[in-house]
C-alpha positions as CSV (number, residue, x, y, z in Angstrom):
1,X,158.5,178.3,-90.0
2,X,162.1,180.0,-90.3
3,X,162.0,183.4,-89.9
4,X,163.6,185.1,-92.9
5,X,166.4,187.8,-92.4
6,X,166.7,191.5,-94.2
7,X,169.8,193.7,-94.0
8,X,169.2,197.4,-93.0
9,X,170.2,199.3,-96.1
10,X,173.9,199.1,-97.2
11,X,174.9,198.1,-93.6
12,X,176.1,195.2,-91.8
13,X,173.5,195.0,-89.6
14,X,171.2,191.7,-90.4
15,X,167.7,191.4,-88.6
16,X,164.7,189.2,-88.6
17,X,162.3,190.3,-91.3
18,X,160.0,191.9,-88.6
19,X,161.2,193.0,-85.2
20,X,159.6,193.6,-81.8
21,X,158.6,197.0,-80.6
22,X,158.1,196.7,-76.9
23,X,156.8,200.5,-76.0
24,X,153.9,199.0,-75.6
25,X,154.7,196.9,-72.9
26,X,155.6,199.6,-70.5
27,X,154.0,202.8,-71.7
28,X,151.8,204.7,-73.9
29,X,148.6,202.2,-74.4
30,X,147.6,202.4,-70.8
31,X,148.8,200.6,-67.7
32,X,152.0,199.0,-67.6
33,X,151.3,195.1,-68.3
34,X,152.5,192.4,-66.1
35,X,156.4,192.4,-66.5
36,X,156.8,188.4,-66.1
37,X,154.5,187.7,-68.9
38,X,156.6,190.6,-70.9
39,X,159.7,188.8,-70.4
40,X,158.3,185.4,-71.3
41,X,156.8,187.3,-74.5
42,X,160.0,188.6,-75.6
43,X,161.9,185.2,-75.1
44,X,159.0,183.6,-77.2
45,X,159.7,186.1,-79.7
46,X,163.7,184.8,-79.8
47,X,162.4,181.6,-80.1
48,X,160.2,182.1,-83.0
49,X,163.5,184.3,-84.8
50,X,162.9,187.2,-84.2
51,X,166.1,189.0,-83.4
52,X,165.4,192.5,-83.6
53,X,164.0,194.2,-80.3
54,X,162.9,198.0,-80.0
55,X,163.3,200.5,-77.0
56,X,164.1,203.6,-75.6
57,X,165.0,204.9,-72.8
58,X,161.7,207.7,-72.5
59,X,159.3,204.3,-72.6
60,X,158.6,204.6,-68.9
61,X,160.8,206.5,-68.6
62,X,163.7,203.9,-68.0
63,X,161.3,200.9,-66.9
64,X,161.2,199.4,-71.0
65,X,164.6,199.6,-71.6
66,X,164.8,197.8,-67.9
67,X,162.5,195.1,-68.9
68,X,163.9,194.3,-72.2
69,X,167.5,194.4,-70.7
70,X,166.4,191.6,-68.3
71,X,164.3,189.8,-70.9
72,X,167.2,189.8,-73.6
73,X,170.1,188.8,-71.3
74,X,170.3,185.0,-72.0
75,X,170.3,185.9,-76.1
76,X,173.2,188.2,-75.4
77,X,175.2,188.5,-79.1
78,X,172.1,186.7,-80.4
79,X,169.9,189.7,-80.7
80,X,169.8,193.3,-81.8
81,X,168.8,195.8,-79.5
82,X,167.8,199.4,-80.8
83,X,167.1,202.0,-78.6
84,X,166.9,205.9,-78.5
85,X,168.1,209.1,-77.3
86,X,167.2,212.8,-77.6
87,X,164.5,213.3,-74.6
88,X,165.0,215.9,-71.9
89,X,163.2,213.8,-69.2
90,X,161.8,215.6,-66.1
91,X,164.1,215.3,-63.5
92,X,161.2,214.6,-60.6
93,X,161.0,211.5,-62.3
94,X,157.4,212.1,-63.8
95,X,155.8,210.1,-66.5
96,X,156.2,212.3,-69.4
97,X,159.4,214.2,-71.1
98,X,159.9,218.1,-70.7
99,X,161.5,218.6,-74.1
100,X,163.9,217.7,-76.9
101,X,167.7,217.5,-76.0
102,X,170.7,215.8,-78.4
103,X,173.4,218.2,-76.7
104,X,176.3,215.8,-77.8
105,X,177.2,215.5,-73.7
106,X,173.7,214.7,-72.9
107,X,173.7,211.9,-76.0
108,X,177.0,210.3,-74.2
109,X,175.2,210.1,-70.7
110,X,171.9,208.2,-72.2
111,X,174.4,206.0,-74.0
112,X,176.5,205.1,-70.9
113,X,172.8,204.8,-68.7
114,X,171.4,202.7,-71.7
115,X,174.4,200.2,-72.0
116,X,173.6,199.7,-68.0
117,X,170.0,199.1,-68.2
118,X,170.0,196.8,-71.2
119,X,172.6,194.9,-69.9
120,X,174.8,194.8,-73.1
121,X,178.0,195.9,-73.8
122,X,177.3,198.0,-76.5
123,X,173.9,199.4,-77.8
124,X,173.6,197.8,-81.7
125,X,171.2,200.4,-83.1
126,X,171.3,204.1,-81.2
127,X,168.6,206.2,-82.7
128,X,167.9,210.0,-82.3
129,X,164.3,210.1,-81.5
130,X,163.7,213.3,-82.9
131,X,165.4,215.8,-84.5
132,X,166.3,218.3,-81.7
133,X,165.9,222.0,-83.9
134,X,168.5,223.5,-81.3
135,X,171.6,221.3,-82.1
136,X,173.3,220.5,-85.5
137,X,172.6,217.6,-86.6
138,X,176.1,217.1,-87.5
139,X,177.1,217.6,-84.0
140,X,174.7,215.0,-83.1
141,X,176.0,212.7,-86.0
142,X,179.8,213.6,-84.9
143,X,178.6,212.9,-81.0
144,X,177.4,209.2,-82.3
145,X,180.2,208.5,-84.1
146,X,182.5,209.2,-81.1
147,X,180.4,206.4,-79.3
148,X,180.7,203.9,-82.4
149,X,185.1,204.3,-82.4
150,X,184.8,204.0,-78.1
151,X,183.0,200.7,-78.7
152,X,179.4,202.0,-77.0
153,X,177.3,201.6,-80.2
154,X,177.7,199.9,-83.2
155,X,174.9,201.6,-85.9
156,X,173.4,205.2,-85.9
157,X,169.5,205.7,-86.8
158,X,167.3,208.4,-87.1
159,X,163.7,208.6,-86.1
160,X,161.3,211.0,-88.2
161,X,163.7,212.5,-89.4
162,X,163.6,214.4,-93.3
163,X,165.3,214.2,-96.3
164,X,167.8,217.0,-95.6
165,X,168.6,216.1,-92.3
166,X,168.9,212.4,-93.0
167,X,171.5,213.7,-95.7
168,X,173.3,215.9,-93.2
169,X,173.4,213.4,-91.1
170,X,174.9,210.6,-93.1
171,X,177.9,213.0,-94.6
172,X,179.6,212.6,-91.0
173,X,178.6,209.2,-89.8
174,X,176.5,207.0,-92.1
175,X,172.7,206.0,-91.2
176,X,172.1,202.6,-91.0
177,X,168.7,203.0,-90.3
178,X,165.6,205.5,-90.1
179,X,162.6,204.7,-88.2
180,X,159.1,206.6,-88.9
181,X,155.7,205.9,-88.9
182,X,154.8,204.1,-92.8
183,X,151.8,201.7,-93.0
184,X,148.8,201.6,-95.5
185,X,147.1,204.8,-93.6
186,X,150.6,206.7,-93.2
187,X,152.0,206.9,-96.8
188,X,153.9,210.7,-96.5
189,X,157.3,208.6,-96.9
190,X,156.6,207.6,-100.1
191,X,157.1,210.8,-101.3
192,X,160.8,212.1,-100.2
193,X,161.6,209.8,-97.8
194,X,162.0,206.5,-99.1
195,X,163.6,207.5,-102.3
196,X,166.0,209.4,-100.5
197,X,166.8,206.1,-97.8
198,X,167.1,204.0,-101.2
199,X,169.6,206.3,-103.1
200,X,172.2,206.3,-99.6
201,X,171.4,202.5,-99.2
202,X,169.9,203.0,-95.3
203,X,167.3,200.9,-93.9
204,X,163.7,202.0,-92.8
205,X,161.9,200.6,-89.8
206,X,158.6,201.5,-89.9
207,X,156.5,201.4,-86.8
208,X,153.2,201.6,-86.3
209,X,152.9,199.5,-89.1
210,X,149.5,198.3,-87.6
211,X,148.2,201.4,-87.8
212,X,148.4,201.4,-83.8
213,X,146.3,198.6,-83.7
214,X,143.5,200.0,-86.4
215,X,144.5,197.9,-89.2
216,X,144.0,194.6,-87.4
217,X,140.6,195.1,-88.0
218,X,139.9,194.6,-84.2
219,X,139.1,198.1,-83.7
220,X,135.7,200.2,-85.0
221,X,133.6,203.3,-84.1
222,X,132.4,202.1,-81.1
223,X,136.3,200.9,-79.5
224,X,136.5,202.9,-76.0
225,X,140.1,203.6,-75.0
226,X,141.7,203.6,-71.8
227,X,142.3,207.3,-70.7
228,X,146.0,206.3,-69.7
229,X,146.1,204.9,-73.6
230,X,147.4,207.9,-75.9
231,X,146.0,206.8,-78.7
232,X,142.7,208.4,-77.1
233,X,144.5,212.1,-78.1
234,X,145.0,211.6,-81.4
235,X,142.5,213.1,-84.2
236,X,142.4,209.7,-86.3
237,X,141.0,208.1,-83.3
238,X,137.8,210.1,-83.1
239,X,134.9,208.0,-83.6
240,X,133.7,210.0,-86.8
241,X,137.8,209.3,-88.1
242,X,137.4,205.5,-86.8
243,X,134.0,205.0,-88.8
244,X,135.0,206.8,-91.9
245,X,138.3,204.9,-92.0
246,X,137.0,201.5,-91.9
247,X,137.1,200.9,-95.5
248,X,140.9,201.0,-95.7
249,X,140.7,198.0,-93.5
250,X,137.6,196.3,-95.6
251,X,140.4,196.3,-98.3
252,X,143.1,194.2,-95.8
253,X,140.0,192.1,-94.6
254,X,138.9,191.1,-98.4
255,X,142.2,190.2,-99.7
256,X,143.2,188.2,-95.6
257,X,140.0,185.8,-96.6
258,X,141.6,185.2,-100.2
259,X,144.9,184.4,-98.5
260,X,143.9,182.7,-95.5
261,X,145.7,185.4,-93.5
262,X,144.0,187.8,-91.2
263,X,144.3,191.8,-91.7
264,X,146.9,192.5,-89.7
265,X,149.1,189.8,-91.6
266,X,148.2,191.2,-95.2
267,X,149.1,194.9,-93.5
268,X,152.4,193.6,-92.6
269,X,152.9,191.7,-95.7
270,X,152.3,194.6,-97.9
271,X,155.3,196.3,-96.1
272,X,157.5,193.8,-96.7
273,X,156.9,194.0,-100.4
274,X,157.5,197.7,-100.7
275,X,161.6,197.3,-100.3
276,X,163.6,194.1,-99.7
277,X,165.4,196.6,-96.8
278,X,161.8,197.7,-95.0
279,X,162.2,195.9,-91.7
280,X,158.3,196.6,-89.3
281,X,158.3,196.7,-85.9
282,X,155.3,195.7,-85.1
283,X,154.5,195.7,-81.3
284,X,152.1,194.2,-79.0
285,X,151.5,192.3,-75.6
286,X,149.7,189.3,-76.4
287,X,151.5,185.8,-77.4
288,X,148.9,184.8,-80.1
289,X,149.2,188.5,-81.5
290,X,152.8,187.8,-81.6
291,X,152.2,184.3,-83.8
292,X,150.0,186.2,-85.7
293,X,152.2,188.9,-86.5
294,X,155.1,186.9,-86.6
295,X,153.1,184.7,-89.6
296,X,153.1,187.7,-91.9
297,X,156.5,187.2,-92.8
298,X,155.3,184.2,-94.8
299,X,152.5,185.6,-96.2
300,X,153.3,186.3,-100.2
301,X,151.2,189.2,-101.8
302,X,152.2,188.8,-105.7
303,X,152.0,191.6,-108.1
304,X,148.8,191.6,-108.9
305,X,147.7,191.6,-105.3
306,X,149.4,194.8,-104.9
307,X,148.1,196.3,-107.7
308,X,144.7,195.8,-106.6
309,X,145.6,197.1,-102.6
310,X,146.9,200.1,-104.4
311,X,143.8,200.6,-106.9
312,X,141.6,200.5,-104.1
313,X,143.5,202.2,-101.3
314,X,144.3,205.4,-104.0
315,X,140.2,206.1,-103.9
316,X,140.6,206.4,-99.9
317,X,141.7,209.4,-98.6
318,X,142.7,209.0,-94.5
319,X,140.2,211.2,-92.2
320,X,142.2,212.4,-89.4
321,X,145.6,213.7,-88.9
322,X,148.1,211.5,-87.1
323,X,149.5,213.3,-84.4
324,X,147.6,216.8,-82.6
325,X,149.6,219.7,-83.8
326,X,151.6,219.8,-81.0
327,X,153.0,216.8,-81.5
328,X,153.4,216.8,-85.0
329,X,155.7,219.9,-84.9
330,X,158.2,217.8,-83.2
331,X,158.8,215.6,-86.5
332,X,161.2,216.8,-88.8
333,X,158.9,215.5,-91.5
């Protein structure tokens, strides 16, 4: 099966219908998995079309960018590599940032680090990974847009970004892309967000499109998480939230029998058929989650079938919030 190809937004930038996000890999859902079966998980990706890979350099810090550098380097031209700026990391090298920073200097030292580490000449997709409240974001914008005419980066994204600040943004260098969270349990971009993306023609990549693994249907009330795995912080992984969600995934699960698909391919699928320019990023370590994932792309949901996810998801309201408080400030959502 061909992998089929989207354009994000108005922009040049062509990518396979679903991408790679390789956080995962290297950070975030508990220890760091083997880095040789990483690399032979990304190249199996290229091989099964997918040519759009996701990183940044605060995965780790530094060791995912690392890993998919090295894994990439024989597609080199072949693939698009995104990856992300706007972390103050702790200079002890710890595990864990110390705060926002898109100081337009700062911006130009990730990009010359992050060209080094993925091993490219220039970085395809260079996303702000969140709004930093201290800098204009035309400043950040104008600080992108001097990389772009040096040759360092070829697109500009944002990542959780608003409407305003998206519009700011794009009036000094255009967005080719935003990435936020959007999947059937995180719908707030509906609202604002994608009409705005659609009217200035930018893409959206959605991550967590799974849900963070809870609308594979592999997960229930009873799933213990790793205490390195950060999912184990967030409110919507309680196990009252993780019962009292379940039926948003019965909904996937009825509709995957009726398609011979599984969940996590009719979860996938029904992103797809929001907006012809809605590119997922779904992410995981495991090759026959990758086939699986990968599969969705083929998976047609007509209208009907979207009617009914939508009639039954509309009579679900989502326990939990997605982020603690903390870490939901940080969004300029």
């Amino acid at each position: 099966m061909q992998m089929k190809t989207r354009r994000l937004g108005k922009s040049s930038l062509e990518v396979s219908a679903l991408g790679l996000g390789c956080m995962g890999m290297s950070f975030g859902y508990g220890p760091a998995a083997d880095k040789k079966q990483m690399i032979d998980l990304i190249r199996a990706a290229v091989e099964e079309g997918v040519t759009f890979f996701d990183t940044a350099e605060v995965y780790g810090p530094f060791a995912n960018e690392l890993l998919v550098g090295e894994a990439l380097e024989p597609f080199k031209g072949k693939v698009v590599i995104a990856t992300k700026f706007g972390f103050k990391l702790d200079p002890q090298g710890g595990p864990r940032h110390i705060g926002l920073d898109s100081n337009p200097k700062h911006i130009k030292e990730v990009a010359e680090a992050s060209l080094k580490r993925l091993r490219v000449d220039s970085i395809d997709l260079f996303y702000q990974h969140r709004v930093d409240p201290s800098v204009p974001i035309e400043d950040v914008a104008g600080a992108v847009n001097e990389l772009i005419k040096e040759g360092k980066v070829k697109h500009f994204g944002l990542s959780e970004a608003g409407a305003v600040t998206i519009r700011r943004a794009h009036a000094v260098q255009p967005v080719t892309a935003l990435q936020s969270e959007y999947s059937l349990w995180t719908r707030g971009p509906e609202v604002e967000i994608i009409p705005t993306l659609e009217e200035l023609g930018i893409g959206f990549v959605p991550f967590s499109p799974l849900g963070k693994g809870f609308l594979t249907g592999k997960m229930n009330e009873d799933t213990q998480l790793d205490s390195g795995d950060f999912r184990s912080t967030l409110p919507r992984f309680t196990k009252e939230a993780l019962k009292a969600n379940q039926s948003l995934v019965d909904i996937l699960s009825d509709l995957a029998r009726m398609k011979n698909a599984t969940p996590a391919q009719i979860a996938l699928a029904w992103l797809l058929a929001q907006k012809p320019w809605i590119v997922p990023i779904p992410g995981t370590t495991k090759l026959n989650r990758l086939h699986e994932n990968n599969g969705a792309a083929s998976v047609e949901l007509s209208e009907a079938d979207l009617r009914d996810i939508e009639a039954a998801a509309s009579k679900i309201s989502v326990v939990g919030a997605r982020y603690p408080e903390h870490i939901e400030k940080m969004t300029g959502l």
